[in-house]
N, CA, C and O of each residue as an XYZ file, in Angstrom:
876
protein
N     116.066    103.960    137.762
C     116.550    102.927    136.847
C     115.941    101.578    137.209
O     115.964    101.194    138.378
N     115.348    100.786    136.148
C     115.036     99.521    136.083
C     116.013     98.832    136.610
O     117.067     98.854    135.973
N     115.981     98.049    137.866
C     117.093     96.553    137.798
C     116.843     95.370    137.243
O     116.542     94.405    137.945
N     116.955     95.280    135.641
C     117.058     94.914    134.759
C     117.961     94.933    133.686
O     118.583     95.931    133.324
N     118.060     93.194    132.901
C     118.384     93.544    131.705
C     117.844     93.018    130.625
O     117.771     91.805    130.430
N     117.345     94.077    129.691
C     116.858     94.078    128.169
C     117.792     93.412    127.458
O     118.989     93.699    127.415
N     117.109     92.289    126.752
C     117.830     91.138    126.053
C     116.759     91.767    124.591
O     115.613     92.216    124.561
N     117.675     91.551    123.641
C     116.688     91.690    122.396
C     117.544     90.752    121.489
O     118.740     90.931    121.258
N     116.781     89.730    121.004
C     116.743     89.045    119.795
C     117.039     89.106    118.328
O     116.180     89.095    117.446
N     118.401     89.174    118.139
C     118.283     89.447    116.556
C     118.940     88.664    115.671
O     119.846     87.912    116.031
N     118.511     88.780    114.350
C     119.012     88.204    113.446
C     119.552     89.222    112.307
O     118.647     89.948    111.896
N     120.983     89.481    111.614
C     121.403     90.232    110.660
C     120.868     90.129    109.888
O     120.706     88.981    109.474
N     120.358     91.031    109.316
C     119.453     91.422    108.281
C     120.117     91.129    106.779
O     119.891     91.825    105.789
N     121.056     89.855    106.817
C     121.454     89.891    105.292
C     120.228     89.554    104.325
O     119.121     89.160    104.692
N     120.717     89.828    102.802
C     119.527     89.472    101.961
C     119.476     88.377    101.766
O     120.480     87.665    101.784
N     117.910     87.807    101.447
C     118.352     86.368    101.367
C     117.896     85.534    101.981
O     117.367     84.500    101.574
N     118.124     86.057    103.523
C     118.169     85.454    104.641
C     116.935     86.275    105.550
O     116.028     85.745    106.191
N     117.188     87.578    105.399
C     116.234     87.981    106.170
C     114.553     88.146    105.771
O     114.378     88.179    104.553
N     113.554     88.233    106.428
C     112.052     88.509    106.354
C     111.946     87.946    104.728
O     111.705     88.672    103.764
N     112.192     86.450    104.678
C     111.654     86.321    103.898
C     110.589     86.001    103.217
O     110.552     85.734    102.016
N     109.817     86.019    103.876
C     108.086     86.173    103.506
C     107.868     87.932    102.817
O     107.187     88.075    101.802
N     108.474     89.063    103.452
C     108.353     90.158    102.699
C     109.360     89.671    101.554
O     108.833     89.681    100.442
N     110.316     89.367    101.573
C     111.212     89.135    100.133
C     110.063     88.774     99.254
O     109.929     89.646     98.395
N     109.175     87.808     99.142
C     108.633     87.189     98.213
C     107.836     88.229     97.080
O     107.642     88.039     95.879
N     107.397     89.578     98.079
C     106.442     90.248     97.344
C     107.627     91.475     97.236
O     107.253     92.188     96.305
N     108.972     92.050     97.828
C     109.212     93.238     98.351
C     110.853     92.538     97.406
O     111.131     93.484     96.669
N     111.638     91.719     97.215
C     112.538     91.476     96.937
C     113.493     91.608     98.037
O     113.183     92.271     99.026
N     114.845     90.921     97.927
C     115.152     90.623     99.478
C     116.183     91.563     99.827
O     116.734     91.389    100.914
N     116.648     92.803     98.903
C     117.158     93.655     99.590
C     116.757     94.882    100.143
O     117.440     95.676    100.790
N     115.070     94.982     99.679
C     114.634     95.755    100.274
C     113.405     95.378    101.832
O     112.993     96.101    102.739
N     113.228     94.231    101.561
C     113.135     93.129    102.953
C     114.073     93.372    103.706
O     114.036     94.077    104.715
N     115.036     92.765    103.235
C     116.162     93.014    104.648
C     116.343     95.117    104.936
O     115.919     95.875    105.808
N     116.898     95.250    104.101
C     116.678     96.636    104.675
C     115.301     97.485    105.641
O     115.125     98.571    106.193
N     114.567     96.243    105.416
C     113.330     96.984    106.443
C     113.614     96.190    107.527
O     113.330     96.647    108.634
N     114.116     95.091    107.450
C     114.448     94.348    108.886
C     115.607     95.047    109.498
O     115.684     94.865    110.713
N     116.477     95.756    109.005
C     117.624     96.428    109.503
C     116.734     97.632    110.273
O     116.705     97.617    111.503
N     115.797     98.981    109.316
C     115.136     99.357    109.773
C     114.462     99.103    111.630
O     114.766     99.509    112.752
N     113.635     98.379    111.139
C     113.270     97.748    112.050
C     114.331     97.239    113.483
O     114.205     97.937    114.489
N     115.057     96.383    113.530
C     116.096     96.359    114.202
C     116.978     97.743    115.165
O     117.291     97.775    116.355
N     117.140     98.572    114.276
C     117.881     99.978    114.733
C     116.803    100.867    115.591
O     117.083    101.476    116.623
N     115.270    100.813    114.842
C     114.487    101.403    115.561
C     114.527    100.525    117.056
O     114.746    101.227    118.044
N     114.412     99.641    117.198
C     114.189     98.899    118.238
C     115.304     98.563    119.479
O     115.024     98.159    120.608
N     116.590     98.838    118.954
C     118.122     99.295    119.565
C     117.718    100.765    119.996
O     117.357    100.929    121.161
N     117.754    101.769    119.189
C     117.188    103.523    119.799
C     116.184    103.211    121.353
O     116.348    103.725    122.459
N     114.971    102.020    120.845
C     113.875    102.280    121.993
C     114.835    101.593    122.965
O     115.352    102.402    123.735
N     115.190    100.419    123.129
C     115.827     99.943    124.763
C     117.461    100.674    125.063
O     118.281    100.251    125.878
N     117.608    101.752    124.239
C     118.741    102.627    124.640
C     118.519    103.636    125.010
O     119.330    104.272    125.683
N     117.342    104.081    124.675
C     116.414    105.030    125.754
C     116.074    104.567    127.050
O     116.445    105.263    127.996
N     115.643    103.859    127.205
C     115.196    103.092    128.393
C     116.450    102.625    129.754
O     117.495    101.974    129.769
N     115.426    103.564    131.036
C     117.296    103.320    132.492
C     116.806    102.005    132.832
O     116.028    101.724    133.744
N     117.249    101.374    132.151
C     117.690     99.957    132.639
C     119.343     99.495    133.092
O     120.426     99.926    132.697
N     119.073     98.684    133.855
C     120.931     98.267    134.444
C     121.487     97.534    133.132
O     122.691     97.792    133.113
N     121.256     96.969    132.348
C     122.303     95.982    131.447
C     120.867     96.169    130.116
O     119.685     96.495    130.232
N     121.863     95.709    128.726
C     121.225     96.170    127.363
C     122.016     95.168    126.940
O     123.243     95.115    126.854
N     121.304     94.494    126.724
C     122.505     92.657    125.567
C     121.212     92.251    124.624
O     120.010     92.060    124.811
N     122.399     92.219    123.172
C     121.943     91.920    122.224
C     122.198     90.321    121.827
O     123.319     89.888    122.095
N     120.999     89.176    121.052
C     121.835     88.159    121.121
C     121.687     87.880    119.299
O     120.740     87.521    118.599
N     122.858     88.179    119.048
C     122.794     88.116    117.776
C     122.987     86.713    116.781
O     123.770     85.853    117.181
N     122.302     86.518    115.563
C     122.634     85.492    114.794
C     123.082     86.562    113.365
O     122.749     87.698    113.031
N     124.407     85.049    112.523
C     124.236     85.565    111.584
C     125.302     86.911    110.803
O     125.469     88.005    111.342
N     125.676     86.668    109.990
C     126.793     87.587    109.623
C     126.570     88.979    109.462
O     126.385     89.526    108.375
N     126.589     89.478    110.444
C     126.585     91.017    110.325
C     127.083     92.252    109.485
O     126.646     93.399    109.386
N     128.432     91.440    108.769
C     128.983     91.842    108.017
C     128.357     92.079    106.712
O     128.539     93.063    105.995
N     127.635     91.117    106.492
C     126.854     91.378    104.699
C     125.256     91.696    104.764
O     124.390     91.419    103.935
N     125.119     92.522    106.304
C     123.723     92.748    106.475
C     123.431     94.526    105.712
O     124.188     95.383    105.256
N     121.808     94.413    105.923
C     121.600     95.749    105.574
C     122.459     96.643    106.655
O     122.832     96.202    107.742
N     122.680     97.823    106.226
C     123.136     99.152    107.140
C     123.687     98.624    108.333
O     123.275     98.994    109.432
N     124.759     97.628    108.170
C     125.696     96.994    108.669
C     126.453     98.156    109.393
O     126.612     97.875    110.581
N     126.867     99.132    109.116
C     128.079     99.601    109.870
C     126.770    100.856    110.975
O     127.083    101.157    112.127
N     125.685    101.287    110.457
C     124.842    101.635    111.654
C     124.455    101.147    112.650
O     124.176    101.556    113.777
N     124.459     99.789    111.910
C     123.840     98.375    113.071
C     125.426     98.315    114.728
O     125.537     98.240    115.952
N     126.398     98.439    113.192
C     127.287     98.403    114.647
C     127.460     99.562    115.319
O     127.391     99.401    116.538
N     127.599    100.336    115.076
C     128.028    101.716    115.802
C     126.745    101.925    117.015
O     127.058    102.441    118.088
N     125.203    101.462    116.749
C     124.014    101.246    117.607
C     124.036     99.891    118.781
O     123.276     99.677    119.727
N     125.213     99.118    118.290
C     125.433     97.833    118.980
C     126.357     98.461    120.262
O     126.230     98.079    121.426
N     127.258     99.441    119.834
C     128.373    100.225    120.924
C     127.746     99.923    122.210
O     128.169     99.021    122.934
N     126.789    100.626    122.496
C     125.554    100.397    123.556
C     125.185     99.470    124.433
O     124.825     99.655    125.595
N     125.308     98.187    123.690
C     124.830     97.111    123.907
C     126.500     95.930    124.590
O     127.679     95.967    124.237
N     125.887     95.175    125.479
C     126.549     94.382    125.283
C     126.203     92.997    124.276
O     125.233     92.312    124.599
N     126.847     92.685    123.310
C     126.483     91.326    121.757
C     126.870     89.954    122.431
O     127.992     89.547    122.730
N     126.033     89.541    122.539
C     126.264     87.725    122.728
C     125.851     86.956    121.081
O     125.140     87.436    120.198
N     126.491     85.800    121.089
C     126.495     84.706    120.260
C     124.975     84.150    120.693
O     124.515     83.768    121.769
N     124.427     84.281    119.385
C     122.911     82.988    119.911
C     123.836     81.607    119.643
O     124.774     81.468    118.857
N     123.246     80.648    120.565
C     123.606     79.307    120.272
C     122.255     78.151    120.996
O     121.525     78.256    121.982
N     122.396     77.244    120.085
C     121.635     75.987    120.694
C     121.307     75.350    118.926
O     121.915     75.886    117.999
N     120.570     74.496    118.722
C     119.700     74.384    118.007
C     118.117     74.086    118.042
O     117.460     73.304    118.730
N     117.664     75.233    116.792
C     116.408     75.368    116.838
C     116.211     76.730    117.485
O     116.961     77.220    118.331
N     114.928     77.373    116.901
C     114.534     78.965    117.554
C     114.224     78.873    119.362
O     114.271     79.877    120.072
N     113.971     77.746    119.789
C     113.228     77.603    121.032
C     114.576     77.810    121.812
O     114.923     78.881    122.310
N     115.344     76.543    121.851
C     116.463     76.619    122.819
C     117.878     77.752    122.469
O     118.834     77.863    123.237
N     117.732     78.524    121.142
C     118.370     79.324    121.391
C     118.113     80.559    122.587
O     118.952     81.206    123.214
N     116.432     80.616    122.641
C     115.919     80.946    123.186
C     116.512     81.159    124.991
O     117.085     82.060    125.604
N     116.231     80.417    125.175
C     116.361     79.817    126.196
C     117.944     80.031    126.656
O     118.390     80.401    127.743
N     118.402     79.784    125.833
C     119.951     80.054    125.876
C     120.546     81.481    126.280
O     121.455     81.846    127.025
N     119.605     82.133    125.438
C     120.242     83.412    125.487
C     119.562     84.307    126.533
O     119.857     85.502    126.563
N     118.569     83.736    127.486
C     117.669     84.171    128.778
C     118.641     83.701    129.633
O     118.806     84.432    130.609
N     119.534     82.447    129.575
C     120.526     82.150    130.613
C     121.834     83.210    130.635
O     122.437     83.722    131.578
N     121.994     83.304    129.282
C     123.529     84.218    129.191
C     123.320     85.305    129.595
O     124.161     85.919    130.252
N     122.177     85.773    129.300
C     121.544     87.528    129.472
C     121.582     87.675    130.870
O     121.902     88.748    131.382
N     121.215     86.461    131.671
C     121.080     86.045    133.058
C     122.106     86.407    133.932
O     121.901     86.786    135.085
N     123.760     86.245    133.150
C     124.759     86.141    134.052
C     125.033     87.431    134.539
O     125.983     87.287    135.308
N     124.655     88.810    134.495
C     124.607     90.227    135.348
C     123.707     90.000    136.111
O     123.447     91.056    136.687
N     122.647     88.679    136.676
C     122.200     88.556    137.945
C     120.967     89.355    138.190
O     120.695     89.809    139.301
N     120.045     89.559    136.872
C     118.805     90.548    137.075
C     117.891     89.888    136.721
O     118.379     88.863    136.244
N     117.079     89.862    136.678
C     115.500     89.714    135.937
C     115.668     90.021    134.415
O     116.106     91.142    134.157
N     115.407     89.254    133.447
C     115.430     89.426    132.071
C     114.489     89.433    130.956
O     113.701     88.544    130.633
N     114.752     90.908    130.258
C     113.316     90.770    129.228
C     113.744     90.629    128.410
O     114.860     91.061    128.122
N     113.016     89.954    127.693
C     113.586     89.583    126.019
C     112.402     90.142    124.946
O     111.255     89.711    124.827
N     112.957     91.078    124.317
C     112.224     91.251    123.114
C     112.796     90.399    121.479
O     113.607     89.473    121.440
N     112.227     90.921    120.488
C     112.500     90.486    118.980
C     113.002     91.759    118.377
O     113.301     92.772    119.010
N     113.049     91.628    117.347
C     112.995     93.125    116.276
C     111.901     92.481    115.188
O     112.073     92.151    114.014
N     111.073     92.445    115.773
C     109.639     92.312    114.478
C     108.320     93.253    115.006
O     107.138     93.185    114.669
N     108.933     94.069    115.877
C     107.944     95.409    116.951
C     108.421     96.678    116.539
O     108.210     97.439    117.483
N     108.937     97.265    115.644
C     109.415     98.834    115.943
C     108.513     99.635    116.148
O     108.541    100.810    115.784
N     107.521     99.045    116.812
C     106.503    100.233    117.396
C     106.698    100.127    118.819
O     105.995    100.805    119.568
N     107.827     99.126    119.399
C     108.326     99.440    120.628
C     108.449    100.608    121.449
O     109.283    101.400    121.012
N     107.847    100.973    122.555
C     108.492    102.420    122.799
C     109.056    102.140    124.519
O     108.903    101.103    125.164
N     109.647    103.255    124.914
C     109.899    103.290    126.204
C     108.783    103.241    127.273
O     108.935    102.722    128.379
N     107.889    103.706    126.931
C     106.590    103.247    127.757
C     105.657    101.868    127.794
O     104.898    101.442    128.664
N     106.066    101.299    126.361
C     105.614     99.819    126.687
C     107.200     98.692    127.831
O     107.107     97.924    128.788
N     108.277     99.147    127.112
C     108.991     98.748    127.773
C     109.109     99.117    129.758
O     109.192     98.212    130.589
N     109.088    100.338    130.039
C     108.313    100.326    131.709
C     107.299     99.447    132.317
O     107.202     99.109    133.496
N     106.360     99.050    131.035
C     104.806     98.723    131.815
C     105.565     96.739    131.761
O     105.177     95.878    132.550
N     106.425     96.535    130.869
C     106.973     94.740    131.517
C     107.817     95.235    132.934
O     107.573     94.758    134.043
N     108.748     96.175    132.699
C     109.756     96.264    134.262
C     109.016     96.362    134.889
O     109.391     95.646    135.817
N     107.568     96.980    135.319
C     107.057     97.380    136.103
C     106.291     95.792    136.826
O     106.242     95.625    138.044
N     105.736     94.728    135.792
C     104.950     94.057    135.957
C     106.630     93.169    136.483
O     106.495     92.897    137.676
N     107.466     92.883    136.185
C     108.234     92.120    136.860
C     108.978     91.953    137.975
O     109.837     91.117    138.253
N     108.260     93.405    138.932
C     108.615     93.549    140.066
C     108.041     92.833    141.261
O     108.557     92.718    142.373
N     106.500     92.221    140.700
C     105.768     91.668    141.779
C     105.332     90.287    141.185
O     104.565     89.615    141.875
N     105.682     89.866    140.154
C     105.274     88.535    139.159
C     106.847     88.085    138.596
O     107.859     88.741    138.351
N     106.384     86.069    138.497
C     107.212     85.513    138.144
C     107.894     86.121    136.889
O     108.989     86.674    136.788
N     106.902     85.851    135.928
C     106.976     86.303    134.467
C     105.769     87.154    133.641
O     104.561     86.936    133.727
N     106.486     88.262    132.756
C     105.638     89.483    132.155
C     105.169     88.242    130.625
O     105.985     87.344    130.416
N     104.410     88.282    130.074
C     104.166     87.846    128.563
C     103.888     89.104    127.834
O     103.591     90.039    128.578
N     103.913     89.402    126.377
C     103.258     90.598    125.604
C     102.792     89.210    124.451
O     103.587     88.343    124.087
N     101.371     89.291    124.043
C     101.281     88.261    122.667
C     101.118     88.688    121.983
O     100.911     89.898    122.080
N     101.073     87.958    120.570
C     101.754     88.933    119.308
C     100.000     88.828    118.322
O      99.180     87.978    118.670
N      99.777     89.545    117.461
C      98.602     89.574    117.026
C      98.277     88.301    116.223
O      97.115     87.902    116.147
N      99.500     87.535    115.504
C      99.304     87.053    115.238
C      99.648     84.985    115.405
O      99.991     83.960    114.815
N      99.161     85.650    116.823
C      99.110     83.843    117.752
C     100.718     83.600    118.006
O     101.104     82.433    117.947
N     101.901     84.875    118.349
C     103.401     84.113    118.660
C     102.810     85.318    120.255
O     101.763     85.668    120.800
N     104.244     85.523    120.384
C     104.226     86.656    121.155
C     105.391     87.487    121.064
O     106.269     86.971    120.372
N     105.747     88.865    121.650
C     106.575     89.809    121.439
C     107.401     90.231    122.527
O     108.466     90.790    122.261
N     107.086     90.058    123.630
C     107.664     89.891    124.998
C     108.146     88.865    125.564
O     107.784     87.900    124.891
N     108.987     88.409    126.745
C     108.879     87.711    127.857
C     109.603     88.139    128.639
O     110.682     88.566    128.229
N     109.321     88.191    129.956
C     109.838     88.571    131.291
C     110.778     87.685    132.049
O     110.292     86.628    131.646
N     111.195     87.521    132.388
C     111.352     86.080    133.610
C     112.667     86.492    134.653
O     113.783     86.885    134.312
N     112.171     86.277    135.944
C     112.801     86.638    136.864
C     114.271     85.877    137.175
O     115.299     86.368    137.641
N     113.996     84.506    136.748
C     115.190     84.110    136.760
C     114.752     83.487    135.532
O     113.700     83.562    134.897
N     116.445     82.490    135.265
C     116.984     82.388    133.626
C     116.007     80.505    133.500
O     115.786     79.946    132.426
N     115.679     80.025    134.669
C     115.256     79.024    134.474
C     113.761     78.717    134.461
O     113.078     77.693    134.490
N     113.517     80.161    134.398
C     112.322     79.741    134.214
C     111.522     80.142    132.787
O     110.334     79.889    132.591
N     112.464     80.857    131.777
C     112.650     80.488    130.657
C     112.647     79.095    129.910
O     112.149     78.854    128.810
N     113.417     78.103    130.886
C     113.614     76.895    130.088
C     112.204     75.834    129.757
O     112.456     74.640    129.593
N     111.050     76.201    129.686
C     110.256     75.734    129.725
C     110.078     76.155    128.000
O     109.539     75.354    127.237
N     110.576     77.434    127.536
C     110.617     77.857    126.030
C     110.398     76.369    124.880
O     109.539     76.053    124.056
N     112.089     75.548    125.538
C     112.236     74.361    124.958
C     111.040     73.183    124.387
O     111.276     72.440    123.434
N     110.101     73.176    124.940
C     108.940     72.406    124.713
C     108.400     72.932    123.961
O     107.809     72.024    123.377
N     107.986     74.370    123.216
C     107.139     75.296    122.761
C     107.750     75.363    121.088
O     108.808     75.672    120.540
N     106.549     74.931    120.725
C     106.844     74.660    118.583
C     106.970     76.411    118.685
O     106.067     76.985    119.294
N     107.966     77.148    118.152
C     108.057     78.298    118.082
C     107.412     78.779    116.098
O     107.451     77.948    115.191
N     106.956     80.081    115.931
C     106.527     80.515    115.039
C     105.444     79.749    114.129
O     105.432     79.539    112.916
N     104.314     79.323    115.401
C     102.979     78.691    115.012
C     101.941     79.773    114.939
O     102.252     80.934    115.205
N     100.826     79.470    114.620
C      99.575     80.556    115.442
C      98.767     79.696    116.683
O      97.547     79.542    116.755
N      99.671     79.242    117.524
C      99.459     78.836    119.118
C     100.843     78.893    119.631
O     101.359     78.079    120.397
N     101.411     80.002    119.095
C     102.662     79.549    119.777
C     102.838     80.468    121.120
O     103.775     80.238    121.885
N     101.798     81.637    121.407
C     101.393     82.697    121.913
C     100.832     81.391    123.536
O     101.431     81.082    124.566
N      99.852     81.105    123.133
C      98.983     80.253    123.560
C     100.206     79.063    124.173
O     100.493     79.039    125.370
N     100.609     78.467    123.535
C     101.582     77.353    124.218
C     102.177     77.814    125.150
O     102.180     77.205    126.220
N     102.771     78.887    125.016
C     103.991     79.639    125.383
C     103.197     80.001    127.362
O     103.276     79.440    128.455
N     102.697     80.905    126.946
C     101.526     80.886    128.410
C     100.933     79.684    129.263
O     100.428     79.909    130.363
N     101.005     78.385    128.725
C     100.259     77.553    128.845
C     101.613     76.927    129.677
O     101.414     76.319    130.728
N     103.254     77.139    129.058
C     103.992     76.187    129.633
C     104.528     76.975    131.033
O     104.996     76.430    132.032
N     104.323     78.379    130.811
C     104.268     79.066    132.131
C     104.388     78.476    132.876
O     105.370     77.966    133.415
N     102.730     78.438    133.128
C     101.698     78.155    133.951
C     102.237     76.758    134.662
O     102.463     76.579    135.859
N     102.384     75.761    133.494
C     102.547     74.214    133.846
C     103.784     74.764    134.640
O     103.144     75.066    135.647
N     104.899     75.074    134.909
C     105.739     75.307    135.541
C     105.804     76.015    136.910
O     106.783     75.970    137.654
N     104.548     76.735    137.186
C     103.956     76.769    138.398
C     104.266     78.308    138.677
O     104.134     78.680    139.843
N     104.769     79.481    137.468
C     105.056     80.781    137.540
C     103.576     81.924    137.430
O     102.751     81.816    136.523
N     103.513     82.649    138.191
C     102.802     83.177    138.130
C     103.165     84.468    136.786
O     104.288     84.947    136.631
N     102.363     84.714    136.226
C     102.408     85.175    134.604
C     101.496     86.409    134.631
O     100.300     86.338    134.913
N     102.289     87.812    134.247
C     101.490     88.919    134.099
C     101.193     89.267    132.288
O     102.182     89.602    131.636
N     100.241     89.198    131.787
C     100.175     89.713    130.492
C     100.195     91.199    130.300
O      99.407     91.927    130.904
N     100.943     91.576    129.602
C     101.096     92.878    128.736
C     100.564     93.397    127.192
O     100.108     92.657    126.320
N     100.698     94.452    127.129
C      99.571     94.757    125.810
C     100.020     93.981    124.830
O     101.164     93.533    124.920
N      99.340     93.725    123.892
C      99.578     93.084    122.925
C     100.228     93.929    121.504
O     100.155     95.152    121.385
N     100.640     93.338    120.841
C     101.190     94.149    119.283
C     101.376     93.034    118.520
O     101.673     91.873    118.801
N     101.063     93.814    117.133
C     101.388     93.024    116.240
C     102.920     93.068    115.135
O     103.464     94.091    114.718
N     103.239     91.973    114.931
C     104.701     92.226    114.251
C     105.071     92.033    112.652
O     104.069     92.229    111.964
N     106.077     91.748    111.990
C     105.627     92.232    110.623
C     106.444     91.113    110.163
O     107.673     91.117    110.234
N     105.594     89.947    109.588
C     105.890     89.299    108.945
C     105.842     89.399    107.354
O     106.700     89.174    106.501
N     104.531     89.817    107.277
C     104.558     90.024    105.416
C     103.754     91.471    105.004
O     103.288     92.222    105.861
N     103.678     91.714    103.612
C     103.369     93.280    103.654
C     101.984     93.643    104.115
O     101.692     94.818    104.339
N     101.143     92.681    104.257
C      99.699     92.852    105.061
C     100.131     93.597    106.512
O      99.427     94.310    107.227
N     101.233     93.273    106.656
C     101.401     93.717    108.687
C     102.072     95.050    108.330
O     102.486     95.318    109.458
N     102.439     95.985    107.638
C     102.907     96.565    107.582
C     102.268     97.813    107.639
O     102.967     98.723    108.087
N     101.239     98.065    107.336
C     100.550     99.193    107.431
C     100.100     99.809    108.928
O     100.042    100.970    109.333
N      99.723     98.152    109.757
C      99.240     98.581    111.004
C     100.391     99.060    111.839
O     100.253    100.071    112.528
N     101.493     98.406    111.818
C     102.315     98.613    112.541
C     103.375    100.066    112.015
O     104.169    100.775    112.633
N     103.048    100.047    111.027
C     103.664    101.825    110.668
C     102.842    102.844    111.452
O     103.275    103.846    112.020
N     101.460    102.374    111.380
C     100.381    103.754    111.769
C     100.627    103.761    113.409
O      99.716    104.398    113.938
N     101.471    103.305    114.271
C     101.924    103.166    115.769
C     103.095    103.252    116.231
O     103.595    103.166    117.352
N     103.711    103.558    114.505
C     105.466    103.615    114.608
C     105.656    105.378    114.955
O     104.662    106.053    115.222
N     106.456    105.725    114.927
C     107.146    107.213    114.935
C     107.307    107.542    113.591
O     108.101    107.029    112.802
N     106.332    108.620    113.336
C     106.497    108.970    111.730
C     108.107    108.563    111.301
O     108.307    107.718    110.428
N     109.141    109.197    111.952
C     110.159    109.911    111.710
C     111.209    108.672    111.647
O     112.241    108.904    111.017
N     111.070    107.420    112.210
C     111.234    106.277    112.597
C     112.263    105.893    111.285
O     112.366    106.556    110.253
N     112.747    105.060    111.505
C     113.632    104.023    110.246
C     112.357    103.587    109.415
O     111.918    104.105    108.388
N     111.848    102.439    110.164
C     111.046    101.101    109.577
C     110.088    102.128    108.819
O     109.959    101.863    107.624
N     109.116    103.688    109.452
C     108.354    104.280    108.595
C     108.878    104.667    107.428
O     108.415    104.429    106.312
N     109.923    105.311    107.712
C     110.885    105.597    106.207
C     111.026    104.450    105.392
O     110.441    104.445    104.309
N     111.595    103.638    105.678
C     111.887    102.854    105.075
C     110.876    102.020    104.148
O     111.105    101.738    102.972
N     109.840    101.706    104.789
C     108.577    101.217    104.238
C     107.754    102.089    103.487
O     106.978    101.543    102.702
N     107.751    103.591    103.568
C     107.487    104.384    102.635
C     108.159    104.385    101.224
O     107.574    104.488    100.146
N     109.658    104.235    101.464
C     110.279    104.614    100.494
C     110.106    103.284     99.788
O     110.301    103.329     98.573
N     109.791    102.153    100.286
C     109.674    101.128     99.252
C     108.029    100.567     98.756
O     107.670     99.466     98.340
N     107.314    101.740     98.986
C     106.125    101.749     98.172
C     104.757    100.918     98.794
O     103.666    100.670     98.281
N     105.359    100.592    100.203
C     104.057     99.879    101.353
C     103.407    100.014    101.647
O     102.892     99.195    102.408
C-alpha cells in the first residue's frame, strides 16, 4: 500500500454549469453527463488503487448533477471535503492542506483524465517517495497531476493564473522558485471540447463510462 492520499478535484456535473465549452457544440445535458462519465470513471481508477486515504474535494450541488445518485453511492469510498477559497488556484491549495490533515504526502488529480489508470497513478506514488513534488502536464499547456509531500508546498499554486496554455509551464516554474525538487510524469491530455475527445477515448477502457458515453452521444 501507497502511504498516501489521493485527493481528486471535482466539480458536480450539473447542466449548465458543467464542461461548458462541450455544451456549446454537445448541449449541456449531454456535456455534463460526459463530465459525470468522466468523473465516476476516475473515482473506479483511485478506488482501485492501495493507497492509505481517498478524499474527494467537491464543488457545487450534487444534487441536480448528472447520475447524481451513482456519483454518490461511488463517493461511499471516499472521504468528501467542501472546496473553499476564492478562485480555482487557492481552492487549490486549500484542498492540498485539508487532504493534508491524515498526515501523508498528497496527490491531487482532476476529472478531465478518464484515461487515468492504476498504473499511471503508481508511477506519481512511486516518484514521491524520493522527490519533493511529482508534476503530470496536460497536452494542452495546464497540467493533470500534482504531488507534494507536504501541504505547503502546494501553496505556491496561489500565484499561478490557472486554466491558461502556460499554466503547465508556470506551475513548474513556481516549484522550482520555491526551492522543491520536481519529478515530471507522463503527460495526458484532458477534454475540454469535442476536438479532445477522440484522443482521449482511444486510451480510455473501451468498456469505460466516458467511452460509452461519448459514443452514445455521437463523438
Amino acid at each position: 500500500m501507497w502511504a498516501c492520499t489521493v485527493l481528486v478535484v471535482a466539480k458536480a456535473p450539473v447542466p449548465g454549469l458543467a464542461k461548458t465549452r462541450l455544451a456549446a457544440d454537445l448541449g449541456a445535458e449531454v456535456a455534463a453527463d460526459i463530465a459525470a462519465a468522466a468523473l465516476l470513471d476516475t473515482l473506479d481508477t483511485v478506488a482501485a488503487v492501495p493507497v492509505s486515504r481517498r478524499v474527494v474535494a467537491m464543488t457545487g450541488d450534487l444534487a441536480r448533477a448528472c447520475r447524481y445518485r451513482e456519483i454518490e453511492r461511488r463517493l461511499a469510498d471516499f472521504t468528501v471535503i467542501e472546496q473553499r477559497g476564492h478562485g480555482f488556484a487557492e481552492r487549490l491549495a486549500h484542498a492540498h492542506r485539508d487532504a493534508a490533515a491524515f498526515g501523508l504526502p498528497v496527490l491531487q488529480i482532476g476529472m478531465d483524465t478518464p484515461q487515468v489508470n492504476p498504473e499511471l497513478i503508481d508511477e506519481c506514488c512511486r516518484g514521491l517517495r524520493d522527490t519533493d513534488a511529482v508534476l503530470g502536464l496536460a497536452a494542452d499547456g495546464g497540467w493533470w497531476v500534482l504531488g507534494v509531500r507536504k501541504p505547503s508546498m502546494a501553496e505556491c499554486l496561489r500565484t499561478v493564473p490557472m486554466s491558461q496554455p502556460d499554466t503547465g509551464a508556470r506551475t513548474l516554474l513556481a516549484l522550482f522558485d520555491a526551492g522543491l525538487g520536481v519529478r515530471l510524469v507522463t503527460e495526458l491530455a484532458d477534454v475540454d471540447t469535442v476536438a479532445d475527445i477522440d484522443g482521449v477515448r482511444c486510451v480510455c477502457a473501451p468498456g469505460g463510462r466516458f467511452a460509452q458515453a461519448t459514443r452514445l452521444a455521437g463523438v
